[in-house]
C-alpha positions as CSV (number, residue, x, y, z in Angstrom):
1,X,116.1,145.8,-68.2
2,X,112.3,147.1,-66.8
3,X,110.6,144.3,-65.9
4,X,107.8,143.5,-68.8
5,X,104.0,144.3,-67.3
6,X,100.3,144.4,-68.3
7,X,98.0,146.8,-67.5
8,X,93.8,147.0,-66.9
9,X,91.9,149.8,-67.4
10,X,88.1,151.1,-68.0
11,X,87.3,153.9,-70.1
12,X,84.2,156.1,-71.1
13,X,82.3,155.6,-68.0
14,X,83.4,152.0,-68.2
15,X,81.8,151.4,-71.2
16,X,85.3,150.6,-72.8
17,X,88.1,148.2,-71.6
18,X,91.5,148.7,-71.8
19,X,94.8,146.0,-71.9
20,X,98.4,147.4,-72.6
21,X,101.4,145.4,-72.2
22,X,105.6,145.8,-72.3
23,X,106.4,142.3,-73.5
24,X,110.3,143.5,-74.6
25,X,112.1,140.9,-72.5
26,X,109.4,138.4,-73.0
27,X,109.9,138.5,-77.0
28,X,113.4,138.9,-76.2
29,X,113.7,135.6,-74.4
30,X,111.7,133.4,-76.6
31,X,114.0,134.9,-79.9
32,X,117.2,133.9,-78.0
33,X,115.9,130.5,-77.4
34,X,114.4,129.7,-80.9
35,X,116.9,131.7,-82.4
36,X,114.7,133.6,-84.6
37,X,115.6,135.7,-87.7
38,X,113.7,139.4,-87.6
39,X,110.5,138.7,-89.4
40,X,109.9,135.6,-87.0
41,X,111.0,138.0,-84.2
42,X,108.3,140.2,-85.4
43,X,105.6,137.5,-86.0
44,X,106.0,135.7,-82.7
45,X,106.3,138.7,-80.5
46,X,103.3,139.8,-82.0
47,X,101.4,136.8,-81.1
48,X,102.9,135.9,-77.5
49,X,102.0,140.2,-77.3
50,X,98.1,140.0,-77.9
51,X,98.2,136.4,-76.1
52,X,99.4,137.7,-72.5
53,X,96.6,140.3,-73.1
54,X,93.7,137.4,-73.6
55,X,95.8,135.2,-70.8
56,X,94.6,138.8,-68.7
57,X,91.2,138.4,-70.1
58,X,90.8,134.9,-68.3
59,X,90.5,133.9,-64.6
60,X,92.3,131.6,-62.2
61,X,94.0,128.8,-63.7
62,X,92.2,129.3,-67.1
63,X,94.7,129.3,-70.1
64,X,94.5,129.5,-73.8
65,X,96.6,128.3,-77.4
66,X,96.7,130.4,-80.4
67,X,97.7,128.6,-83.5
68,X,98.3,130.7,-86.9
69,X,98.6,129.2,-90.0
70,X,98.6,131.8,-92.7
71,X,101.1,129.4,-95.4
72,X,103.6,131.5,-95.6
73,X,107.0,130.3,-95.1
74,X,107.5,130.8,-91.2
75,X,104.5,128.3,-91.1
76,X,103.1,127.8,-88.5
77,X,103.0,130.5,-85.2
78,X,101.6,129.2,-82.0
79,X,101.3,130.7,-78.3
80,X,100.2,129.6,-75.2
81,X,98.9,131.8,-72.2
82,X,97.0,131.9,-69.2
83,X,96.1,134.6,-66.6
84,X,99.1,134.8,-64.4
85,X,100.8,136.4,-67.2
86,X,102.9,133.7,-68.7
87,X,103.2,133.2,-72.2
88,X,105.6,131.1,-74.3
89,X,105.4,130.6,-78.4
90,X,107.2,129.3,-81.2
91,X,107.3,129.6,-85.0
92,X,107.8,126.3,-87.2
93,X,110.7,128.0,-89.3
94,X,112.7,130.4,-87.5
95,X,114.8,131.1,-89.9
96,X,113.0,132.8,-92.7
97,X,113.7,135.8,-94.4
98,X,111.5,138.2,-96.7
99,X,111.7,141.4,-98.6
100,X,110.8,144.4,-96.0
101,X,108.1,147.1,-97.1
102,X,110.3,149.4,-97.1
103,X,113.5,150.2,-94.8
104,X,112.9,149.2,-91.1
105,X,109.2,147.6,-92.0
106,X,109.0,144.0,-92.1
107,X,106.9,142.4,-94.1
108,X,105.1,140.1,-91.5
109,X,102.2,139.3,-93.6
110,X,104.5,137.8,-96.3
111,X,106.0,135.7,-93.8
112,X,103.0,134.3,-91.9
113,X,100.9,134.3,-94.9
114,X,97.2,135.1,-95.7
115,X,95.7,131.6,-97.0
116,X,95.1,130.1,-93.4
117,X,93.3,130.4,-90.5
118,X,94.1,132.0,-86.9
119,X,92.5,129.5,-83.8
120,X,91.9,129.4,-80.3
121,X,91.7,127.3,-78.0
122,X,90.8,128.5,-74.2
123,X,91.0,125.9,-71.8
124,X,87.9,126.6,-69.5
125,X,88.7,124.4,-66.4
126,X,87.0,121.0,-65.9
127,X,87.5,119.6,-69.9
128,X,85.6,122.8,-70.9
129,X,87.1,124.0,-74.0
130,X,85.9,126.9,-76.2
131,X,87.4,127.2,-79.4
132,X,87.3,130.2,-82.0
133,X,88.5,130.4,-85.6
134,X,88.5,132.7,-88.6
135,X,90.1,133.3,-91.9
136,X,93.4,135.5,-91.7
137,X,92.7,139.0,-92.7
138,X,96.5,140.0,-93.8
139,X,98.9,137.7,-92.0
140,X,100.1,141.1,-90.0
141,X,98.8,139.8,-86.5
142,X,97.2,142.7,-85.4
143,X,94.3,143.1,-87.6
144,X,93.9,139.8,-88.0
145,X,93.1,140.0,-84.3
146,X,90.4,142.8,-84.8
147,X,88.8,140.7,-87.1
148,X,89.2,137.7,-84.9
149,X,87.6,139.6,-82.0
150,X,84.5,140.8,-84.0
151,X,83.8,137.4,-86.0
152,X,84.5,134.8,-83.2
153,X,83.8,136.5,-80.3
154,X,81.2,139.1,-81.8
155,X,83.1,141.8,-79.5
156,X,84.2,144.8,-81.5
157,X,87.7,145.7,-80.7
158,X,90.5,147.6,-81.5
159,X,94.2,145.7,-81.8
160,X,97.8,147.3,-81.9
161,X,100.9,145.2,-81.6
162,X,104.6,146.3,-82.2
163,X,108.2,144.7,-82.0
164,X,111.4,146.6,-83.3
165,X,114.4,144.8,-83.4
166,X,118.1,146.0,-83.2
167,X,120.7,145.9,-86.4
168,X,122.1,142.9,-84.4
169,X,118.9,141.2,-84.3
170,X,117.9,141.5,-80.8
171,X,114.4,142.4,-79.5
172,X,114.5,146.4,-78.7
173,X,111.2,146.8,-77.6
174,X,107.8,145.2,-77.9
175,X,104.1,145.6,-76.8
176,X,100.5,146.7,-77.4
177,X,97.3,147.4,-76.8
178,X,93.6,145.8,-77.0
179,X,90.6,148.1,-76.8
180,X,87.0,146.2,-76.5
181,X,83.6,148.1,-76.3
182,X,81.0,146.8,-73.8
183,X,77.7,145.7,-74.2
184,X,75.6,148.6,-74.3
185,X,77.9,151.1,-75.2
186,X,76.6,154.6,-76.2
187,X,76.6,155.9,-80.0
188,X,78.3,158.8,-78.3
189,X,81.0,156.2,-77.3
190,X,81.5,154.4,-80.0
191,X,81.8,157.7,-82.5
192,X,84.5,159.0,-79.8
193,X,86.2,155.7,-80.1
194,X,86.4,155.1,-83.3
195,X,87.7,159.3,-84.0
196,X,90.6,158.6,-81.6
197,X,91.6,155.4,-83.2
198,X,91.6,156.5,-86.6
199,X,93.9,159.3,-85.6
200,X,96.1,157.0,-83.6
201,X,100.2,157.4,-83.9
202,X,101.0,153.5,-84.8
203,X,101.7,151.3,-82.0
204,X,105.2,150.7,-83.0
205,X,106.1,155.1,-83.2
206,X,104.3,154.7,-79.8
207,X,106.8,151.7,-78.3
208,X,109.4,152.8,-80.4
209,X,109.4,156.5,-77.8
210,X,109.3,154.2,-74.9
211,X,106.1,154.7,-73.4
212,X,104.6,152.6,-70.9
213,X,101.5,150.9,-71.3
214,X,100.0,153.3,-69.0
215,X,101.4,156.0,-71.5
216,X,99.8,153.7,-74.7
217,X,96.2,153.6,-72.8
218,X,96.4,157.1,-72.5
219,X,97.3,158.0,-76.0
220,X,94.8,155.6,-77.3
221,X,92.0,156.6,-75.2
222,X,93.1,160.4,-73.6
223,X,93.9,160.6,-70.2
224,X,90.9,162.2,-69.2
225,X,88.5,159.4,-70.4
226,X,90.3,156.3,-68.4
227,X,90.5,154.9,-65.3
228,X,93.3,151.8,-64.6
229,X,92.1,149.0,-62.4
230,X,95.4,146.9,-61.8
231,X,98.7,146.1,-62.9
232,X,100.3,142.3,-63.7
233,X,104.0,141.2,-64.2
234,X,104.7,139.3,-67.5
235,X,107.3,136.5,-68.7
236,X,107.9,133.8,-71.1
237,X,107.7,130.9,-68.5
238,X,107.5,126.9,-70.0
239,X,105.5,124.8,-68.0
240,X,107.4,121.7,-69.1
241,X,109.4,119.5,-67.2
242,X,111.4,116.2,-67.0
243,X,108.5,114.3,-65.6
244,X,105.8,115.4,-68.1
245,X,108.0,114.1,-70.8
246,X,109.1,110.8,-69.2
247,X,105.1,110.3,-68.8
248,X,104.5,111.2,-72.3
249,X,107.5,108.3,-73.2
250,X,105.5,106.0,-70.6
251,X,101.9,106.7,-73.2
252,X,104.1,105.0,-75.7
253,X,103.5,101.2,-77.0
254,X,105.7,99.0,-75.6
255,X,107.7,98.4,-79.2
256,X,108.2,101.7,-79.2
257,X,110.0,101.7,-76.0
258,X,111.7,98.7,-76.7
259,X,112.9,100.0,-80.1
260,X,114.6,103.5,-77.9
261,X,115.8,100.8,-75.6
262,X,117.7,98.5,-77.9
263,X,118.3,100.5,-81.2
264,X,119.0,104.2,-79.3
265,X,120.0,102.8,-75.9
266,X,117.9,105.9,-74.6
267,X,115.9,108.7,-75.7
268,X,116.5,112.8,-76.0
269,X,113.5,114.9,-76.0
270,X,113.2,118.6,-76.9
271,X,110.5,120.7,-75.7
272,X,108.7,122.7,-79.0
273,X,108.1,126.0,-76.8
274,X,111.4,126.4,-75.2
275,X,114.0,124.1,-76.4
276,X,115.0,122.4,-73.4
277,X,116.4,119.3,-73.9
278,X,115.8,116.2,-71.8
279,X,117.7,113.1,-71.3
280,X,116.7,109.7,-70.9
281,X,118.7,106.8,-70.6
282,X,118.7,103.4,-71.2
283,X,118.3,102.6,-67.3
284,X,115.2,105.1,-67.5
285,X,113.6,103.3,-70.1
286,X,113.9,100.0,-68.2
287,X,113.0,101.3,-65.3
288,X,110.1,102.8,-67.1
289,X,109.0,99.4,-68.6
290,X,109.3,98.0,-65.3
291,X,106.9,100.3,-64.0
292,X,104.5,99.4,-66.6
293,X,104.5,96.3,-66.1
């Protein structure tokens, strides 16, 4: 399978910027591991989609969470990202179904809900956090992004975010685009914008013909008018590990631990974003209550 990757680029005498991103196998790998059903496909490829494009918006080791909860039945949908292009996500209830819109158009809205609220949380460096929040729009991702982007970030943007799966289930291809205006753009721009984008093919026809996210830029923006700055490998990647667990077990009162100890005779921990399992036993614990000591 092509490797998934983002893509930077400046438009309108760089008076617009441009992310695109093939997140096929990324979707692909977190639906395998949560087992999701098609609409949470859809919902959380969505999400972990525009979230590796804001991770490309940060710097260094700067990383961010989106949480949506919209009250539908998946509840709720949450991401994380940061700028090396590694994303990982989850949905509370994978396996949800919903009446589609009509043959081969999920109804993601219906599944995520539109009495909620979409967050984030960007992680700064040193303690600095800045948080955003607004109401859903629709529950369909995308333009609840665009709304996001112009409330919370007063940055008026453009959002387009597809994933098709296969009869069998499986991720087929996924991706989209973000288009922001910068300060100062031109009127000029802004009307030449805003013409292209109401004309646009829908992101999904667009990934659904297998074009790069070069080929996406270009369609949203015309060849002519862009220029791309630099490319970036993505994946689903889970920071978490054996040791960050065992120290969460160690945060624990000591009844608590004595309780896994005596009534469990060890402890079993899943991680939420991937599913890995960890084991603990009883000899851990001791040794861990040792070392508290």
């Amino acid at each position: 399978m092509k490797q998934d990757y983002l893509v930077r680029a400046l438009a309108f005498n760089d008076e617009v910027r441009a992310f695109s991103v093939r997140t096929t196998n990324t979707v692909e790998e977190a639906r395998r591991r949560h087992d999701t059903w098609r609409v949470g496909t859809a919902a959380l490829g969505r999400t972990m989609t525009i979230g590796a494009m804001m991770g490309a918006m940060l710097k260094n080791e700067e990383k961010l969470t989106i949480t949506i909860n919209g009250g539908g039945p998946l509840g709720q949908v949450v991401v994380d990202a940061n700028a090396k292009g590694e994303v990982r996500g989850y949905v509370q209830n994978p396996h949800v179904e919903v009446e589609s819109i009509r043959p081969g158009k999920m109804n993601v809205g219906a599944a995520v809900g539109a009495n909620g609220y979409l967050s984030v949380v960007k992680d700064i460096g040193m303690r600095d956090y800045f948080t955003g929040s607004t109401e859903l729009h629709n529950g369909e991702i995308a333009e609840d992004f665009t709304y996001y982007f112009a409330n919370s970030e007063q940055v008026p943007s453009a959002v387009g975010l597809g994933v098709l799966c296969t009869p069998e289930e499986t991720t087929e291809a996924a991706g989209g685009f973000v288009v922001q205006l910068m300060p100062g753009a031109s009127e000029e721009t802004i009307s030449k914008l805003e013409e292209r984008i109401a004309n646009l093919t829908p992101v999904s026809t667009l990934i659904d013909k297998g074009l790069s996210p070069e080929q996406i830029l270009e369609e949203v923006l015309g060849e002519d008018n862009i220029r791309f700055i630099d490319k970036m490998d993505v994946s689903f990647k889970c920071n978490c590990g054996r040791e960050k667990f065992l120290n969460a077990i160690k945060g624990l009162g000591e009844a608590e631990i004595d309780s896994m100890i005596k009534e469990d005779h060890g402890a079993e921990v899943e991680c939420h974003f991937c599913r890995e399992k960890y084991v603990f036993t009883e000899a851990d614990l001791i040794a861990l209550k040792a070392e508290k000591a």
